[in-house]
C-alpha positions as CSV (number, residue, x, y, z in Angstrom):
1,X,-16.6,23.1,-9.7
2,X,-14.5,23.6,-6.6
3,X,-14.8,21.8,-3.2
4,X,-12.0,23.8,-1.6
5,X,-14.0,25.8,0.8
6,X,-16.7,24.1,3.0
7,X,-19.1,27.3,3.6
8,X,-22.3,26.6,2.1
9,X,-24.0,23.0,2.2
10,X,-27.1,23.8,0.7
11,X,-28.8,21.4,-1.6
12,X,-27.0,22.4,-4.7
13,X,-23.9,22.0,-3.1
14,X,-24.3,18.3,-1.9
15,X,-25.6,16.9,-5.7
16,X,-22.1,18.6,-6.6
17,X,-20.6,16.9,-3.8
18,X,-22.1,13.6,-4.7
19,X,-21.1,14.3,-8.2
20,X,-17.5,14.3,-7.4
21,X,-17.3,11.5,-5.1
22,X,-18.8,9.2,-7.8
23,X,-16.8,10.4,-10.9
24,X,-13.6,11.0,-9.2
25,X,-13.4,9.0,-5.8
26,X,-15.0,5.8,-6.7
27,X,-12.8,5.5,-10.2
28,X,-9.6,5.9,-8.3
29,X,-10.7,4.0,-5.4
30,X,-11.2,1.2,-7.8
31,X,-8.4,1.3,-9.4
32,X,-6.3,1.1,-5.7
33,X,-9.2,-2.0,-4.9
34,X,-7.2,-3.6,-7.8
35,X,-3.5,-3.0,-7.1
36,X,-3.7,-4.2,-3.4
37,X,-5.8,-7.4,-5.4
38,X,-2.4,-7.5,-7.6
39,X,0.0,-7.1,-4.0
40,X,-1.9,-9.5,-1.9
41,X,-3.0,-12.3,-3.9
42,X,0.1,-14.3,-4.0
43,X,-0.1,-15.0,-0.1
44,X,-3.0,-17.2,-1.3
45,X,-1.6,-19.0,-4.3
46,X,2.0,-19.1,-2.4
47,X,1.9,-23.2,-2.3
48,X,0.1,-23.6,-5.8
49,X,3.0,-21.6,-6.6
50,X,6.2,-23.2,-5.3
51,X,4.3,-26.1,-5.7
52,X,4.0,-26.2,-9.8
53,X,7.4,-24.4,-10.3
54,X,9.5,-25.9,-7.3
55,X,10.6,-22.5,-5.6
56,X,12.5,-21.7,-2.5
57,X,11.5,-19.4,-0.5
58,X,14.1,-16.7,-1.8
59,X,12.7,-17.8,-5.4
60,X,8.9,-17.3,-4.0
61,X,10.4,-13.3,-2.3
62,X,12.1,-12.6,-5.4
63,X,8.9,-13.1,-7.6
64,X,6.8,-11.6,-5.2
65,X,8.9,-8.5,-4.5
66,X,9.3,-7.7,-8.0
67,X,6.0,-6.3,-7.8
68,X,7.3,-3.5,-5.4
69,X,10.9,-3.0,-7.0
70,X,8.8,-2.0,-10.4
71,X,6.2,0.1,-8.4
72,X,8.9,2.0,-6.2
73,X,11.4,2.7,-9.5
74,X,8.5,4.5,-11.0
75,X,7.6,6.7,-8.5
76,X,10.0,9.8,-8.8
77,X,8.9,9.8,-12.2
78,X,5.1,8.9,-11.6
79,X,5.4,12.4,-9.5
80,X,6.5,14.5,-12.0
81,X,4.0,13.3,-14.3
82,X,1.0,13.6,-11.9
83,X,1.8,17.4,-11.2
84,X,2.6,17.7,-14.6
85,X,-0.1,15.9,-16.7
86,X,-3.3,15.3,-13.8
87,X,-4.4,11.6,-12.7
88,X,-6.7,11.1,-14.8
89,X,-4.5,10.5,-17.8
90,X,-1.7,9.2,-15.8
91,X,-3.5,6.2,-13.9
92,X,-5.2,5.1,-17.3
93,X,-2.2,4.5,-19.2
94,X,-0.9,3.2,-16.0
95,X,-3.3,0.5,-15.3
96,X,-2.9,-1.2,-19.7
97,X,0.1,-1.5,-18.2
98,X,-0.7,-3.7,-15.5
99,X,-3.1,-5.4,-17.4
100,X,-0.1,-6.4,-19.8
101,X,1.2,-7.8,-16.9
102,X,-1.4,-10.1,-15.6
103,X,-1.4,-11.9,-19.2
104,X,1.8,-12.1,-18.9
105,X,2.0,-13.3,-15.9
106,X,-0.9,-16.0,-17.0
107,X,0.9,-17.3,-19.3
108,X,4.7,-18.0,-17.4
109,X,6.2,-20.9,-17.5
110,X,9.1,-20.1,-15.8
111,X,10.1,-18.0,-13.0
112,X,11.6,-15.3,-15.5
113,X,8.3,-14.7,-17.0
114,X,6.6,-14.5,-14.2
115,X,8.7,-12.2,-12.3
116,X,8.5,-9.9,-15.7
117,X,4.8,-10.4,-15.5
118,X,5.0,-9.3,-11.7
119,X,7.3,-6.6,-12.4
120,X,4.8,-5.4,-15.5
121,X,2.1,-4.9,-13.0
122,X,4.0,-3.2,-10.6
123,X,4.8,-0.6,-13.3
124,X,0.9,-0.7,-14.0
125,X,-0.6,-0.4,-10.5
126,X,2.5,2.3,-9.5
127,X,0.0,5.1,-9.5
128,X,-3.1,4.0,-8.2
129,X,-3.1,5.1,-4.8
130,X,-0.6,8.8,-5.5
131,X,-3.0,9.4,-8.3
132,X,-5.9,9.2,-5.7
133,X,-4.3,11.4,-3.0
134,X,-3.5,13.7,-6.1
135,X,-7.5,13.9,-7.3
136,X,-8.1,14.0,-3.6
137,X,-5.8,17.5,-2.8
138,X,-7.0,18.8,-6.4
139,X,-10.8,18.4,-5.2
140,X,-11.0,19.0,-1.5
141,X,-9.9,20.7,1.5
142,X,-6.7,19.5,3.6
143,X,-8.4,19.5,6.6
144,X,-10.3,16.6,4.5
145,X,-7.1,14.7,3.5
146,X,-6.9,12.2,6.0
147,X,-10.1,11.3,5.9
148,X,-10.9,11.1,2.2
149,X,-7.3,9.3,2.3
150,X,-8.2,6.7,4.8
151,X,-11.7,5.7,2.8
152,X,-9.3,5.5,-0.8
153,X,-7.1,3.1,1.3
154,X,-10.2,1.4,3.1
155,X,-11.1,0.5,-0.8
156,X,-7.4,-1.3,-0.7
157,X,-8.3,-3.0,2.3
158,X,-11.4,-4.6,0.6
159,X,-8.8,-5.5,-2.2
160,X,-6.4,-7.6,0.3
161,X,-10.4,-9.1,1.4
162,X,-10.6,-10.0,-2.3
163,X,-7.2,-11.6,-2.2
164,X,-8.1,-14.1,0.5
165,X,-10.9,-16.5,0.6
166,X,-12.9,-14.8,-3.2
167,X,-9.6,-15.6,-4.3
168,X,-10.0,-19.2,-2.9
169,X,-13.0,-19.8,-4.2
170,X,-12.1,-18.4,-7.7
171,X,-9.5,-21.3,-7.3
172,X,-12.2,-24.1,-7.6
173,X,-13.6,-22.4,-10.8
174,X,-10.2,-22.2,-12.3
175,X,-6.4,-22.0,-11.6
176,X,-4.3,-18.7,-11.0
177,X,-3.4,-18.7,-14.9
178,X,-6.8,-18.3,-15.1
179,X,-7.5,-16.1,-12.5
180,X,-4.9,-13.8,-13.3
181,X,-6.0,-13.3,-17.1
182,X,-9.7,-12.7,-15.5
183,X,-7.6,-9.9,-14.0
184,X,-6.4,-8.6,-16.7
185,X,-9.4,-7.6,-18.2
186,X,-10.8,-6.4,-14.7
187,X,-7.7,-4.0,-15.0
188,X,-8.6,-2.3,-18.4
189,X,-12.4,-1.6,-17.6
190,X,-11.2,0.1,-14.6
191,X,-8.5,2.1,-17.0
192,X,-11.5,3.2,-19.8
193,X,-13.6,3.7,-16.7
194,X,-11.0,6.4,-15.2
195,X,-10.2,7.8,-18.5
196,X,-13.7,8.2,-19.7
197,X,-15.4,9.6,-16.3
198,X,-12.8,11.3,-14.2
199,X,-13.3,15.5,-14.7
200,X,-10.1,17.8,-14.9
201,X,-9.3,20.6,-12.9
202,X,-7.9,23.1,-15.0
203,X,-8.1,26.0,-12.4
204,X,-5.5,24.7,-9.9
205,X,-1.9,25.4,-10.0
206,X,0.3,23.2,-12.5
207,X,4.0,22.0,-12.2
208,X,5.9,24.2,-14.2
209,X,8.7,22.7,-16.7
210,X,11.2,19.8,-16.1
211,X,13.9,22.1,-14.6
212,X,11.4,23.3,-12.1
213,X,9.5,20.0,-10.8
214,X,12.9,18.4,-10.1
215,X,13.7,21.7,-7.9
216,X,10.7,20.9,-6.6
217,X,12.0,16.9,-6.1
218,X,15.0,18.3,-4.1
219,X,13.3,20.8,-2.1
220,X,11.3,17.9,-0.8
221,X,14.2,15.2,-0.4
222,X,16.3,18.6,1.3
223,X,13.1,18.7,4.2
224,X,13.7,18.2,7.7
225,X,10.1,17.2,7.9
226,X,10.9,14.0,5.5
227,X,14.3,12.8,7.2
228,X,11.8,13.0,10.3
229,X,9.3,10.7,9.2
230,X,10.3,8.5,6.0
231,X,12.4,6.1,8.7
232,X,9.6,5.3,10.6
233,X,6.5,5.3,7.8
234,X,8.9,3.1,6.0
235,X,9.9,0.3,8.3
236,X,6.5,0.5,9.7
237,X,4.5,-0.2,5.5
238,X,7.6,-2.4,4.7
239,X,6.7,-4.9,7.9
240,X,3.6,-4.9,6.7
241,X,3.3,-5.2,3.2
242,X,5.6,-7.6,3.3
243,X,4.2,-9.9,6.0
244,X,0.6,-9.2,4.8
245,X,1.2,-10.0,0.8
246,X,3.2,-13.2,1.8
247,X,4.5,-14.4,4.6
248,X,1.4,-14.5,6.5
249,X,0.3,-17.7,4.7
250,X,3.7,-19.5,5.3
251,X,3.8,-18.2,8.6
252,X,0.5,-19.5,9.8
253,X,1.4,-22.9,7.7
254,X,4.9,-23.4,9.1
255,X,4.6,-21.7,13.2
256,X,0.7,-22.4,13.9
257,X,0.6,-25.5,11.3
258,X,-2.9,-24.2,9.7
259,X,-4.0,-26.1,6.6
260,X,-4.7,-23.7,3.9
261,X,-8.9,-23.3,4.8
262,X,-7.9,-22.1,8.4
263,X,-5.2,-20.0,6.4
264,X,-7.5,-17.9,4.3
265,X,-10.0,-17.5,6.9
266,X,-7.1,-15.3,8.9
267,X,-6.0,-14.1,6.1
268,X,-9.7,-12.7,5.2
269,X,-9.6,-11.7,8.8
270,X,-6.7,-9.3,8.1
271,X,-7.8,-7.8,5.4
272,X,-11.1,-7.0,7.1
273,X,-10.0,-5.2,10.1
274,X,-7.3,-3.5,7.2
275,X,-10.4,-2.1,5.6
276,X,-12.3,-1.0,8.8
277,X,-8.0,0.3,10.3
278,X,-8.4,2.7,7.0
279,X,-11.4,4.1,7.7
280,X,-11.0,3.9,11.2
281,X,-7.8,6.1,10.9
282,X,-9.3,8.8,8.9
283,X,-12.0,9.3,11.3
284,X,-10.1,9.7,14.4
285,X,-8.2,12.4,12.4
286,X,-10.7,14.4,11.3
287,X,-12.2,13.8,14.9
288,X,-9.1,14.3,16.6
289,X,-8.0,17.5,14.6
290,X,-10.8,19.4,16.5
291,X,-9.5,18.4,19.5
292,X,-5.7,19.9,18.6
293,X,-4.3,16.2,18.3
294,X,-2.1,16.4,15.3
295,X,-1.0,14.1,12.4
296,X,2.6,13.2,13.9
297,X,0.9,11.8,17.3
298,X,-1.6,10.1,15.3
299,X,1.4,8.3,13.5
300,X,3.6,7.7,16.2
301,X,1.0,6.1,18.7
302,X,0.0,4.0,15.7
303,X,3.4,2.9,15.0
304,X,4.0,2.1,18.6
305,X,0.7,0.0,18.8
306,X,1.6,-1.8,15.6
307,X,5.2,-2.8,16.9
308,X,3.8,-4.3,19.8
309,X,1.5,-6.3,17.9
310,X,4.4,-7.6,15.8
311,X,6.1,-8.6,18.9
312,X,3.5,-11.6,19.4
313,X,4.5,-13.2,16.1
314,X,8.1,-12.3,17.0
315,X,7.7,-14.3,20.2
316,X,5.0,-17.1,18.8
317,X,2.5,-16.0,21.4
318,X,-0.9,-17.9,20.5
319,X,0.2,-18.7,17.0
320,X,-3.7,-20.2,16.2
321,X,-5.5,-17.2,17.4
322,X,-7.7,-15.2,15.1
323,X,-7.2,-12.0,17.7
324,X,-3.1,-11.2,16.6
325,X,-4.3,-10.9,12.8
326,X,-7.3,-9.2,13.4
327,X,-5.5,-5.8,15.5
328,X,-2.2,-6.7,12.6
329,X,-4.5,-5.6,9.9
330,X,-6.2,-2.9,12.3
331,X,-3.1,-1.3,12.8
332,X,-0.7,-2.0,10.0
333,X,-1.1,0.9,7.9
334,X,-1.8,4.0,10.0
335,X,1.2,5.4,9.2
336,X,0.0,5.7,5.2
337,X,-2.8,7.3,6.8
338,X,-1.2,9.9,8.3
339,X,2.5,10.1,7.1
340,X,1.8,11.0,3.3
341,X,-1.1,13.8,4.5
342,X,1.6,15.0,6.8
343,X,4.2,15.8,4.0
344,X,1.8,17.0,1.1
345,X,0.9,19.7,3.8
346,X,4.3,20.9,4.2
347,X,4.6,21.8,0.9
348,X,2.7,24.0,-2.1
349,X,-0.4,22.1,-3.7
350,X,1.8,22.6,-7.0
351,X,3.9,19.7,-5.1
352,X,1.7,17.3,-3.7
353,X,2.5,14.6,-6.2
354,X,6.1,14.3,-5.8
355,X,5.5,15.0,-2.2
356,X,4.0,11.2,-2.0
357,X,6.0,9.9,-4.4
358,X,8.7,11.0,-2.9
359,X,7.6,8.9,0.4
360,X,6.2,6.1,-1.8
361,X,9.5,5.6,-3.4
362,X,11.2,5.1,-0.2
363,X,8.3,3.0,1.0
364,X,8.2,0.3,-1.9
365,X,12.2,0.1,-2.5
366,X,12.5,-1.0,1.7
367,X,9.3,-3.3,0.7
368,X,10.9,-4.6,-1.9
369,X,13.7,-5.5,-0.3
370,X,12.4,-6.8,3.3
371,X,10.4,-9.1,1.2
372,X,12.4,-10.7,-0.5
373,X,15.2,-10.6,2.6
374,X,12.4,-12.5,4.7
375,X,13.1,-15.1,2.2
376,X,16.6,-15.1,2.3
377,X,17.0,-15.2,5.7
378,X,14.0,-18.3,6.5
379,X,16.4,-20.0,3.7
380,X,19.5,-20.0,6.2
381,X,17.3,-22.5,8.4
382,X,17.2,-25.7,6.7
383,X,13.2,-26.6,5.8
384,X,11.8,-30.1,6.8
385,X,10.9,-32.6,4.7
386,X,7.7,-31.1,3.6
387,X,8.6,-28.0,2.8
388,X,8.0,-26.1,6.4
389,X,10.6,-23.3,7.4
390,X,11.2,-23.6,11.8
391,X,9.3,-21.3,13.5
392,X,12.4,-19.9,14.7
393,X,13.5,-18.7,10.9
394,X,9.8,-16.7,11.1
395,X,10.9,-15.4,14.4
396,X,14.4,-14.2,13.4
397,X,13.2,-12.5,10.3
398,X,10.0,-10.6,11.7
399,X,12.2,-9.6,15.0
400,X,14.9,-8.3,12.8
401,X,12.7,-5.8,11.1
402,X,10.8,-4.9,14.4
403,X,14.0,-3.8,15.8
404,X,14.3,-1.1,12.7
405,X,11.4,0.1,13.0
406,X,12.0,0.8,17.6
407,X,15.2,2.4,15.6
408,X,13.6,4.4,13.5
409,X,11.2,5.6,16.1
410,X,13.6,7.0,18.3
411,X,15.3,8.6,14.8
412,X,12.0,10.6,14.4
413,X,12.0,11.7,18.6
414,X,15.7,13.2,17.4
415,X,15.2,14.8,14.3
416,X,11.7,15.9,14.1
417,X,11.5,19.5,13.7
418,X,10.9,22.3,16.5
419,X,8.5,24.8,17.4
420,X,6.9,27.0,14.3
421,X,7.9,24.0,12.4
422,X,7.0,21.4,14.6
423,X,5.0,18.1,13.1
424,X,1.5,17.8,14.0
């Protein structure tokens, strides 16, 4: 059964329709509900953490960034294998994986085993959201992309909602060892659930051999169209992630001096308007595209909004307000929206794998590292007595990385490519 042509929406059509969107989009879509679970849950059990093992705050970045220093080392290789091999297979082996981690990560005593166990699910969740773009270009149109993109990452979204005040709650049941080996199992239904369900395609074109799919890795890395983008997708995710799987919850602890109720209820604020920011994006695409509005002013009007948003935790403008988290989450991740669409279109379906990946290894590595440099640089700022950072620390850390990504929007105005090939 194919979906790539939109002619004909008679009844037959929409049962196959409905067919796909429950054995191919909702397994995938859980499996990325899980890995942003995994990404976003330790801005909740932050202070349980440091707490029971006495970490700084570069210990508390180091743990949680190893997360995305697994997930980006993978995904050069979790390209190949997609074009290669299919999602299907890929994501389920993929997600024991991560489920290995969580027990792991249960059971750590110290802060070696639990960055191992961190680093475990990284490995394990690497593919969850490039496997669902992948199903998503194998079984629909690309004018449909963005919009069956957004509603993939919209089930992320309701992940980081999981993450917050669930997650909270789940804390008076039990404690995160606890919660995390709950995880665990969570994580292998959703791997027999892909791997039993999910159809092949078999009549769309394949990755040839090795020698081939890394021609195909170096045609994409040698494309204008990437050096025009990556800068600017990247700083833009990396500010987010970062902020949204961590330093939110010291941040609104240490600047607006929340306790930690007041704490998750922004949090589950966030990752609300995250979820509806997904959606929302794909919409006005697919609305937008009739309208000749491309994909590259979608992204960098996005971008802009989402720096100036930043800008009122940069500058500690009301620090107790619900509003600043609420657009923060609205806005934080149009650019995966339309930045990884944007690319897979430049390039043969045969590619579309390593396309992503090849922005999602960029993306995680800068995560990785502004994560775990947010920590680093609150640490040059003495804490008080109890543990609180200044509120100057926050400010130089989250202005710093602003001002990459105001550099890395004017990189894009420079090198974005011209007429036939222009972005859009």
């Amino acid at each position: 059964m194919s979906l790539s042509s939109e002619a004909g929406v008679g009844p037959s059509r929409q049962l196959g329709l409905l067919r796909v969107v429950l054995t191919v989009c909702l397994p995938f879509a859980a499996a990325y509900f899980v890995s942003y679970l995994f990404r976003s849950v330790n801005a909740v059990i932050s202070g349980r953490l440091t707490g029971e093992l006495h970490l700084t705050a570069s210990d508390l970045g180091l743990l949680t960034a190893a997360y995305f220093l697994a997930f980006a080392c993978f995904q050069l290789p979790l390209g190949v294998l997609l074009d290669r091999f299919g999602p299907r297979r890929v994501q389920a082996v993929l997600l024991v994986i991560a489920a290995a981690g969580a027990l792991v990560f249960s059971l750590g005593e110290d802060l070696d085993l639990l960055i191992a166990g961190r680093a475990l699910i990284g490995l394990g969740v690497a593919g969850c959201l490039m496997a669902a773009f992948k199903a998503v270009s194998l079984w629909f149109p690309q004018e449909r992309w963005p919009l069956l993109n957004g509603c993939m990452l919209g089930m992320g979204g309701l992940g980081a909602v999981a993450a917050t005040a669930p997650v909270e709650a789940a804390l008076t049941l039990t404690d995160w060892r606890g919660l995390f080996a709950g995880l665990a199992g969570l994580t292998l239904a959703i791997a027999a659930l892909i791997f039993l369900v999910v159809p092949e395609r078999h009549d769309q074109p394949r990755a040839g051999g090795l020698r081939d799919q890394l021609a195909g890795l170096r045609a994409i890395f040698a494309s204008r169209v990437y050096w025009a983008i990556m800068p600017m997708t990247v700083t833009g995710i990396s500010a987010a992630m970062s902020i949204q799987t961590l330093w939110a919850g010291p941040w609104l602890r240490d600047v607006a001096g929340l306790d930690q109720d007041a704490i998750a209820e922004r949090l589950l604020v966030n990752s609300l308007t995250l979820t509806a920011g997904f959606v929302f994006g794909g919409l006005l695409a697919d609305r937008l595209r009739k309208l000749g509005i491309g994909l590259g002013s979608l992204l960098v009007g996005g971008l802009v909004i989402f720096g100036l948003i930043q800008a009122v935790f940069v500058l500690r403008l009301d620090v107790q307000a619900l509003w600043p988290w609420a657009l923060f989450g609205l806005f934080s991740n149009l650019g995966t929206v339309y930045a990884y669409p944007l690319l897979a279109r430049s390039f043969p379906l045969a590619y579309a794998g390593r396309a992503n990946t090849a922005m999602n290894v960029a993306s995680f590595f800068s995560v990785f590292g502004v994560q775990y440099a947010i920590g680093g640089l609150l640490d040059l700022l003495a804490p008080s007595a109890g543990g609180a950072y200044p509120p100057q620390a926050y400010s130089m850390a989250f202005g710093l990385f602003l001002g990459l990504q105001a550099l890395a929007l004017a990189w894009y105005f420079l090198f974005r490519p011209r007429g036939s090939a222009r972005l859009g």
